[in-house]
VOZA-696030 format. One line per 3 residues: number of its first residue (from 1); their letters; for each residue x, y, z of C-alpha. Coordinates in steps of 0.25 Angstrom, whole numbers, plus 2048, in hexadecimal, padded with zeros to 3 digits. Layout:
NUM> A> X/Y/Z; ...;
# end
This chain:
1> XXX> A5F/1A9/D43; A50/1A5/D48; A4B/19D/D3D;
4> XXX> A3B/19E/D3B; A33/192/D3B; A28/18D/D32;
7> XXX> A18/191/D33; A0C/18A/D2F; A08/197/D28;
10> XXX> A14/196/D1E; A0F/18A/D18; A04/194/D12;
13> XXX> A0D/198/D07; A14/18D/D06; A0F/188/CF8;
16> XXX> A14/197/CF3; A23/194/CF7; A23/187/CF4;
19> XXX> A28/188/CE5; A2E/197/CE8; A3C/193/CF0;
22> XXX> A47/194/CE6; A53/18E/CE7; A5D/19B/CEB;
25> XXX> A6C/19D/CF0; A70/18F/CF2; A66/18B/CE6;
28> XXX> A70/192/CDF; A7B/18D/CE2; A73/17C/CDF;
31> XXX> A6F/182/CD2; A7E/185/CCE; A82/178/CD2;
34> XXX> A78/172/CCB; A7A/17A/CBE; A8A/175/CBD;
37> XXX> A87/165/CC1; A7A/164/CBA; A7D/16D/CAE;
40> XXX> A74/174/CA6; A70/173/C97; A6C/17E/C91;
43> XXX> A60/17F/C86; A64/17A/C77; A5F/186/C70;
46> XXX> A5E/193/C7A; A53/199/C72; A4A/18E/C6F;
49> XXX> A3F/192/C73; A3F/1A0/C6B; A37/1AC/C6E;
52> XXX> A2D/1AE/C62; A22/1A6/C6A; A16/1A8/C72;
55> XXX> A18/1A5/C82; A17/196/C86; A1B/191/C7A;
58> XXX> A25/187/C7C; A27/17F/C6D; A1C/171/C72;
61> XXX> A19/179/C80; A0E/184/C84; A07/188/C92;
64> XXX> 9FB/17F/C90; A03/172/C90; 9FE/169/C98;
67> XXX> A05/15B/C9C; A00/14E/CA3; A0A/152/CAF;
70> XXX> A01/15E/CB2; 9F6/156/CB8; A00/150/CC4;
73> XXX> A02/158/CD1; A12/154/CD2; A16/14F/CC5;
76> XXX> A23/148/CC3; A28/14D/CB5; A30/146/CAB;
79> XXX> A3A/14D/CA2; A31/14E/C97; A27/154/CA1;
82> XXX> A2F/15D/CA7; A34/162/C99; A24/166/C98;
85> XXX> A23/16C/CA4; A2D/175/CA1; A2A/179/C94;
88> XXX> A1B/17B/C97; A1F/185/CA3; A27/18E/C9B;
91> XXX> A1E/18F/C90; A15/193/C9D; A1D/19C/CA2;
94> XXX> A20/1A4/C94; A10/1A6/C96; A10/1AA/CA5;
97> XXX> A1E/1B4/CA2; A1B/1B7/C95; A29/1B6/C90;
100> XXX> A31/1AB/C8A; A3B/1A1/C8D; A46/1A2/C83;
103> XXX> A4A/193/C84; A4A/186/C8A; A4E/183/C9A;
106> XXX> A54/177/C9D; A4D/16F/CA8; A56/166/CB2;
109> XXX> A51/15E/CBD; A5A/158/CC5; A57/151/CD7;
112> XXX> A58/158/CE2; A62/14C/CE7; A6A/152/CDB;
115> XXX> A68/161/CDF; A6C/15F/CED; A78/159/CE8;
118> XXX> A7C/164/CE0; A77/170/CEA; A83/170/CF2;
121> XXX> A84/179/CFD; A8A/189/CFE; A96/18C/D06;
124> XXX> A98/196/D11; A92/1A2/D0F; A9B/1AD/D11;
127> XXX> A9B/1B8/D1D; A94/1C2/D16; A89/1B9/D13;
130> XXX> A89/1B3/D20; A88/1C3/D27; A7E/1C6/D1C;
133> XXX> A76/1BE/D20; A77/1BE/D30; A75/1CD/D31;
136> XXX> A6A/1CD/D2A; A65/1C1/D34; A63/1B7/D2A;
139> XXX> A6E/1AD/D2C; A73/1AE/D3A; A83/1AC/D3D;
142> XXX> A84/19F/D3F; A7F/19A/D34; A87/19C/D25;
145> XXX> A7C/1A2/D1B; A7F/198/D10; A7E/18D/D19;
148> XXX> A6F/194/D1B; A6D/196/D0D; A71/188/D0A;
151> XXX> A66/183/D16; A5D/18B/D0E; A5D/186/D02;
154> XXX> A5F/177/D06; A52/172/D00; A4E/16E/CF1;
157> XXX> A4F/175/CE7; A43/172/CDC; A4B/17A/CD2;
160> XXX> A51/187/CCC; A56/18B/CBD; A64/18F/CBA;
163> XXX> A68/192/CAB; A5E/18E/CA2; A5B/182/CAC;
166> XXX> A51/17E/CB5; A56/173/CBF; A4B/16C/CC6;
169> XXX> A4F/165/CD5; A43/15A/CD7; A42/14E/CE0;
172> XXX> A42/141/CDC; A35/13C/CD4; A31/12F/CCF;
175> XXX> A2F/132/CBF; A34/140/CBD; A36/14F/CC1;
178> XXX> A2B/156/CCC; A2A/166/CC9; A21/16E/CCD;
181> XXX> A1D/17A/CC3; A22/187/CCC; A30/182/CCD;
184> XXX> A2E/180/CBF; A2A/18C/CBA; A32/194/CC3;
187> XXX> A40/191/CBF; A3A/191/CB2; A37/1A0/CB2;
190> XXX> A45/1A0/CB8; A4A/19C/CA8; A42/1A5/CA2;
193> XXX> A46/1B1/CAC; A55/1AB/CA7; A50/1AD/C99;
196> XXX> A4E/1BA/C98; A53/1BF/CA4; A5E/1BA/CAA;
199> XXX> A5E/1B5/CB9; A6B/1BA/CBE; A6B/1C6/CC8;
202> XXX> A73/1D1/CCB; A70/1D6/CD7; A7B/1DA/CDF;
205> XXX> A75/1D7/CEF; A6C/1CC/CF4; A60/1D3/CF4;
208> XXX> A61/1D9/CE6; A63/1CA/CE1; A57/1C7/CEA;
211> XXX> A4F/1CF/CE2; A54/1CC/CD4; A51/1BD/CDA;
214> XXX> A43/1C4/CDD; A3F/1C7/CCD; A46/1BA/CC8;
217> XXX> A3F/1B0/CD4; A32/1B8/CD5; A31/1B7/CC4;
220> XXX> A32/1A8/CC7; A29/1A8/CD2; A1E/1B1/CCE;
223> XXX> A1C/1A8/CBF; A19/19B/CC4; A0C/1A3/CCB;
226> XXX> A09/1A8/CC0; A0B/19A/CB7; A03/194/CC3;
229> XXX> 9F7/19C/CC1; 9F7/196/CB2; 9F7/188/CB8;
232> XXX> 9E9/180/CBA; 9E0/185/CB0; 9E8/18C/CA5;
235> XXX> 9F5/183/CA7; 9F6/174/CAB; A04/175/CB5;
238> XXX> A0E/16C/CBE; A0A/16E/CCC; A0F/179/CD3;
241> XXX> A17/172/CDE; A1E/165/CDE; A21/15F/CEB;
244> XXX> A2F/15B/CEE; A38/154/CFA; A3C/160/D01;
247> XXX> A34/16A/D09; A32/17A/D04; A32/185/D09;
250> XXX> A24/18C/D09; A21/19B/D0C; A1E/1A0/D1B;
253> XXX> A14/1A8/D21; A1D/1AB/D2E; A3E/1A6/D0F;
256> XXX> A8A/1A1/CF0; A8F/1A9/CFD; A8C/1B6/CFC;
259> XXX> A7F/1BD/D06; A77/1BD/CF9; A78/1B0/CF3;
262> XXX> A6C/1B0/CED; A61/1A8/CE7; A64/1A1/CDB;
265> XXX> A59/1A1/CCE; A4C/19A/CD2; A4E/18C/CD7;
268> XXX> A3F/186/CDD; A46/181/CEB; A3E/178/CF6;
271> XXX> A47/17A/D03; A47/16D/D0E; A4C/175/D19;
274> XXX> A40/175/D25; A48/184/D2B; A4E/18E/D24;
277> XXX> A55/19B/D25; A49/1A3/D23; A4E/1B1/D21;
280> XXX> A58/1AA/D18; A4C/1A5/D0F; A43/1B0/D0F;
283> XXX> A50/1BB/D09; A52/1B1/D00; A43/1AD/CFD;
286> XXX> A40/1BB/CF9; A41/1BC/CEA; A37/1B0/CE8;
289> XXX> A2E/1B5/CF2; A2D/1C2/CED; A33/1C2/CE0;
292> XXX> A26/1BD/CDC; A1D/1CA/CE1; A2A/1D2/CDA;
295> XXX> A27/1CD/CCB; A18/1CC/CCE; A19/1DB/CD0;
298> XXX> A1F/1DD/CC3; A17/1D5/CBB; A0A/1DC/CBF;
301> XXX> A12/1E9/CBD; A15/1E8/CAF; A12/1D9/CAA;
304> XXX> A21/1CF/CA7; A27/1DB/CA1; A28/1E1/CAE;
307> XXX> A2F/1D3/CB4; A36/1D5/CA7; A3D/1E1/CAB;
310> XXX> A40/1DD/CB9; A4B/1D4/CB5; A51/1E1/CAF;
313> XXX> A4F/1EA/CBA; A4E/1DE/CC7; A49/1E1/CD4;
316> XXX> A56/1E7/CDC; A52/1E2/CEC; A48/1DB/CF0;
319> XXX> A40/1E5/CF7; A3B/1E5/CE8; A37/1DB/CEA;
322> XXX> A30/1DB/CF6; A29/1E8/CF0; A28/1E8/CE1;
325> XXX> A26/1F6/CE2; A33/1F9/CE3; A37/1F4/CD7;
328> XXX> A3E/1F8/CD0; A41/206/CD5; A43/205/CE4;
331> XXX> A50/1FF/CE2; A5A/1FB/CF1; A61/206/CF7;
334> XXX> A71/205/CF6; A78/204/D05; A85/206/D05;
337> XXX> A8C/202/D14; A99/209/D17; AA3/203/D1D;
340> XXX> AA4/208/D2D; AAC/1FB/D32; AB9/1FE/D39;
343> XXX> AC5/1F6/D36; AC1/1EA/D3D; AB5/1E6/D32;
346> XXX> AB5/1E9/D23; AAB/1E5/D19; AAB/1D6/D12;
349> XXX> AAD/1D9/D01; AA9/1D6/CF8; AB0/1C9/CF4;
352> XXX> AB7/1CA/D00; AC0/1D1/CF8; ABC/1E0/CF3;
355> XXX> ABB/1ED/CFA; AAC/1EC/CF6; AA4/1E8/D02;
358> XXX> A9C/1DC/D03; A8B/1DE/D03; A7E/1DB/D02;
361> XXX> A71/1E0/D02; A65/1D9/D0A; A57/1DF/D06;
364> XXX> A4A/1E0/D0A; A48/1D1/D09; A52/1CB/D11;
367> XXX> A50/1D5/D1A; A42/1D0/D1C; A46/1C0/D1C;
370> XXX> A4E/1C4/D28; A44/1CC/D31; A39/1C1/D2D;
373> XXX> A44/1B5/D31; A48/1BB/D3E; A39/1C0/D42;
376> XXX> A39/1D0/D41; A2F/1CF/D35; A25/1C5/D3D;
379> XXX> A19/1C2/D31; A17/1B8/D28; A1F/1B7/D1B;
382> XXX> A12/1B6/D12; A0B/1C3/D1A; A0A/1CE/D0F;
385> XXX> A0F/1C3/D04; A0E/1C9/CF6; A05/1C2/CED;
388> XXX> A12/1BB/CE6; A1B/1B8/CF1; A19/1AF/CFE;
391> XXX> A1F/1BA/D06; A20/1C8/D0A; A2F/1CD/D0D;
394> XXX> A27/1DC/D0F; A28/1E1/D1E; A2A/1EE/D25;
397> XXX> A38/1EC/D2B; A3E/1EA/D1A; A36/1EF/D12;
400> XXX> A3C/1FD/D11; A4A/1F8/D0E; A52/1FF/D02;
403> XXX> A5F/1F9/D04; A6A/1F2/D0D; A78/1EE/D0D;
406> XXX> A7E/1E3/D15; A8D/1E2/D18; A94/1DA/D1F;
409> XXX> AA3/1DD/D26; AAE/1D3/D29; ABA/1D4/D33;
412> XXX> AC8/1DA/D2F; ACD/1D0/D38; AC4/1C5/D41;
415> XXX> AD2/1C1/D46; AD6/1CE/D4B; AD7/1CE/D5B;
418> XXX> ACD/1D0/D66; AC8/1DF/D69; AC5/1E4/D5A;
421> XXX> ABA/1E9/D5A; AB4/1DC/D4F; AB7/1D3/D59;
424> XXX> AB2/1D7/D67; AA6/1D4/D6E; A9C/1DD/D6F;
427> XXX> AA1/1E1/D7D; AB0/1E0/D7A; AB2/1D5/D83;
430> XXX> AB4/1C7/D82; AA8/1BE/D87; A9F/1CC/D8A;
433> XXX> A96/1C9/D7E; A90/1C1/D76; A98/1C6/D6C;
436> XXX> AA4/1C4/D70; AA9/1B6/D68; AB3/1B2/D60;
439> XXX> AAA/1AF/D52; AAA/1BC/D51; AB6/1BD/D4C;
442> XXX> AB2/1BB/D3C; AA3/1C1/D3D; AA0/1C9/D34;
445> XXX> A97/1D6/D35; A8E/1DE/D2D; A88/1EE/D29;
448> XXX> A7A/1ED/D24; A74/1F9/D1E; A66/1FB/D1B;
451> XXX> A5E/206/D12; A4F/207/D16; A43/210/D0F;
454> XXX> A40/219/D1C; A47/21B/D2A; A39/214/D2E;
457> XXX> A3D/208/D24; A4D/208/D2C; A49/207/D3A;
460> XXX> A3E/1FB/D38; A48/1F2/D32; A52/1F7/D3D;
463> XXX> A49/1F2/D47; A45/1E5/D40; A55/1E3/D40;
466> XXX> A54/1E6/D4D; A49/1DD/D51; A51/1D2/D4A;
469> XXX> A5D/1D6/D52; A55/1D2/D5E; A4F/1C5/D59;
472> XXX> A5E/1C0/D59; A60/1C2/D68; A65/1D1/D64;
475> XXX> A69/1DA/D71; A67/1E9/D6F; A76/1F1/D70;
478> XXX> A78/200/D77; A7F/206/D68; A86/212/D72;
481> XXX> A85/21E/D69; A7D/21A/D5D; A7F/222/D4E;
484> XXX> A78/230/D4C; A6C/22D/D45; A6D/21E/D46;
487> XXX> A62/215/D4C; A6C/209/D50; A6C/1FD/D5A;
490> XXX> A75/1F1/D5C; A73/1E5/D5E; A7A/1D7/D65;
493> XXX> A76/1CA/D62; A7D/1C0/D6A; A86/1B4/D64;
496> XXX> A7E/1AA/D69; A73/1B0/D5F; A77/1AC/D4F;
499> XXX> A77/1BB/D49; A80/1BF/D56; A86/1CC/D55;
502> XXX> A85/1DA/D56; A7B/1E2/D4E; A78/1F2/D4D;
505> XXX> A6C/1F8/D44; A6E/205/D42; A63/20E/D38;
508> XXX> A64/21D/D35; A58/221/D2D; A56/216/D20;
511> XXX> A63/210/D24; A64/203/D2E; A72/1FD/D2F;
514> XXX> A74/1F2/D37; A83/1EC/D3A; A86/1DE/D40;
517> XXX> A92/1DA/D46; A96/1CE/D4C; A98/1D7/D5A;
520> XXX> A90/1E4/D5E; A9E/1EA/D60; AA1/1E8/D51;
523> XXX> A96/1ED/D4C; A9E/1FC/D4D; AAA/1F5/D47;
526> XXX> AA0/1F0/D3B; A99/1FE/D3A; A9D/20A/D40;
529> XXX> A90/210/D42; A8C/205/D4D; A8F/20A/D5A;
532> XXX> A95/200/D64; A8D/1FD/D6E; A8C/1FF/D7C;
535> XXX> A8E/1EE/D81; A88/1F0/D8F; A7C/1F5/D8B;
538> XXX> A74/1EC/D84; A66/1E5/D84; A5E/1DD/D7E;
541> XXX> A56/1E1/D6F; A4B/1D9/D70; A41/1D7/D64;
544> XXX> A35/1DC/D64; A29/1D6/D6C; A23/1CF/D5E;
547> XXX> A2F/1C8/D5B; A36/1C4/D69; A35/1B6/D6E;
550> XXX> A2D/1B3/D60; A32/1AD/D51; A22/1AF/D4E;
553> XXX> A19/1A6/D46; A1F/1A6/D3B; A2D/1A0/D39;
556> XXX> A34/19A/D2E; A2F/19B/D1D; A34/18D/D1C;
559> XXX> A2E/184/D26; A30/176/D26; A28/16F/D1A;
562> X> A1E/164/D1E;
# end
């Protein structure tokens, strides 16, 4: 897929993402590692700090401490020092939250020579995450989504909590341990969220756990602002940022196996890598960028209490949080795909095993990361911005969604013999398209079904999609006798493009569904509401005028650090 490459303009916002990246899937997956070869300790006495106590009250330490290492821009903190720093932000934080912590957290540091080691790398990701993420344009054919997510997330960690633990990753210093007071305070909100909370999420689909990531991350995002206005006159502090070997993502002005392998519980994460899968980052950037607004909202609602509740009742897509004003009563739409594939394609099962399909739900965010990473949402990221995020994911072609389901088909049989309808060419003859090769054999396919507010709301995102088509090369299909009702197209990319295949987008009043197959003479065979197309008359879908021949000024969110 077309990556987007840097803009001076993203380095505007740049001091904003800086100490906002977490460490997500992969993050994950070092954190665990870390947590069986490190170990963990847990507090002597779980309740030793008691609860009959005013906030920041901390045995010896209060909010107003002030320590000789709070005069240096990048202290190097001994043990001793660090043990202060800590106890000195909670005792803040109690103050900022107004809510207790219940008892001690461990505080581990340990090198990023040390973390690399341990990190280790994920496997291949299976063919429903890999079709997940190719129909939706965000990892194109040839490339294996965990391998992309592993890309990702090939930088440095700063740190992250995981049971009553905080681990700090830091590079090497002369005397003692560099860390800045966002990282710090931000996974420390992460123990107190676990004290009386809990972090674990139960949403069922990517998005919903994106947006139980949203209350959990933008909680840990939104109080170091708040800390941070206390710094200077009322509180002495550590400086805010602390400089490390490896380059960060900043914001831009122009983001296990399974499709929703998720972000894990706040790590602080810098990233080394100078290009990355853009619509990649930004799906999984959008419960720390606006997470943030989400909580905001609630606390000028109805003060901590409101917060409060919102772990009881958490945000069920991220259209919530995109628009606060959903929450919490405009929850996502069910969409339920019927199975319409003929005996050549079933669905993939759960656990490859069940009767019960395999799915997945995208939602609003995601479906924004695309259109803005393959250029049919062409403004910067930081236009519109709330006042607590570093980007807008709000735009017309998204922004009435109520609900998707993805669904992805395998073969009956790759092996079967040529002429079945799976495994000939678009024109039913070898060598008279593009289509016509051999790797298709094991593709699989897919049935998307999207829910919109208005038929308005349907059609503009069906025409984004469109658009998008024919960013990839897309050439527009004769559908022959379309469905009653049905406003549908198909669509060819070729092979020699990385999401080659066939497409059809197909929208009946709120309803788009789009099929992908790997030939435009299987869509039919996938779903048998596409109608076959005619193969001799086709021509070219060229995008529109604004985006042809252009990427646009603005390119990637993470551009190569200076």
């Amino acid at each position: 897929m077309a990556k987007r490459q840097g803009s001076n303009s993203l380095q505007a916002a740049s001091g904003r993402l800086r100490t906002r990246v977490r460490a997500l899937p992969l993050g994950l997956v070092a954190v665990l590692a870390l947590v069986v070869l490190a170990g963990c300790t847990l507090p002597a006495s779980p309740d030793q700090f008691g609860t009959d106590r005013e906030y920041g009250e901390l045995g010896e330490y209060s909010p107003e401490d002030t320590f000789a290492f709070d005069d240096e821009t990048t202290p190097e903190l001994s043990e001793a020092e660090l043990e202060q720093a800590k106890y000195r932000a909670m005792a803040r934080i109690e103050v900022v939250r107004e809510l207790r912590f219940k008892h001690d957290v461990e505080l581990e540091v340990i090198s990023r020579e040390t973390y690399r080691e341990q990190r280790g790398e994920s496997g291949t990701a299976s063919p429903f995450t890999n079709e997940f993420w190719r129909g939706t344009f965000v990892v194109d054919g040839e490339t294996d989504a965990n391998q992309e997510l592993d890309t990702l997330y090939a930088g440095a960690v700063q740190g992250y909590y995981t049971d009553d633990r905080i681990v700090i990753v830091t590079d090497a210093a002369n005397d003692g341990v560099r860390i800045d007071r966002d990282t710090l305070v931000h996974e420390l909100v992460h123990a107190l969220q676990d004290q009386h909370f809990g972090l674990a999420r139960e949403g069922e689909t990517l998005d919903e756990r994106r947006a139980e990531l949203g209350l959990i991350e933008g909680e840990a995002n939104y109080l170091p602002e708040l800390y941070d206005e206390h710094c200077g006159e009322q509180w002495q502090c550590l400086a805010a940022t602390v400089p490390t070997d490896a380059s960060t993502p900043a914001a831009d002005d122009s983001s296990a196996d399974s499709a929703s392998a998720d972000d894990g519980t706040g790590g602080e994460a810098d990233t080394d890598t100078t290009e990355i899968n853009s619509g990649l980052f930004l799906s999984i950037y959008a419960p720390y960028a606006m997470g943030p607004e989400f909580v905001a909202t609630l606390h000028e609602r109805g003060g901590w209490d409101a917060v409060d509740a919102a772990y009881d009742d958490r945000p069920a897509s991220t259209a919530q949080l995109i628009d606060p004003d959903r929450y919490p009563d405009d929850e996502p739409v069910t969409v339920d795909i019927p199975d319409r594939s003929d005996t050549a394609w079933e669905p993939i099962t759960v656990d490859g095993e069940s009767d019960e399909p395999r799915t997945d739900t995208v939602g609003e965010a995601s479906l924004f990361a695309t259109l803005w990473a393959n250029g049919v949402i062409d403004r910067p990221l930081t236009a519109g911005a709330p006042e607590h995020s570093p980007y807008n994911y709000s735009a017309p072609e998204t922004s009435g969604w109520e609900g998707d389901t993805f669904q992805v088909y395998q073969q009956v049989n790759p092996d079967a013999d040529e002429g079945t309808v799976a495994d000939t060419g678009a024109d039913g003859g070898e060598g008279e398209s593009d289509d016509d090769h051999g790797h298709h054999d094991s593709q699989p396919a897919f049935v998307w079904q999207l829910t919109w507010d208005t038929p308005d709301d349907a059609t503009t995102f069906a025409d984004a999609y469109r658009t998008l088509l024919g960013t990839h090369n897309a050439s527009l299909e004769d559908p022959g006798s379309p469905v009653p009702g049905s406003q549908q197209t198909i669509h060819h990319i070729p092979d020699s493009e990385p999401f080659g295949g066939g497409y059809a987008v197909s929208v009946t009043d709120e309803t788009v569904t789009i099929v992908g197959a790997p030939t435009t003479a299987a869509l039919e065979s996938v779903h048998d509401t596409v109608t076959t197309p005619t193969p001799e008359s086709t021509a070219s879908a060229d995008p529109p005028s604004a985006l042809a021949g252009s990427t646009g000024p603005y390119s990637s969110p993470v551009p190569s650090s200076s």
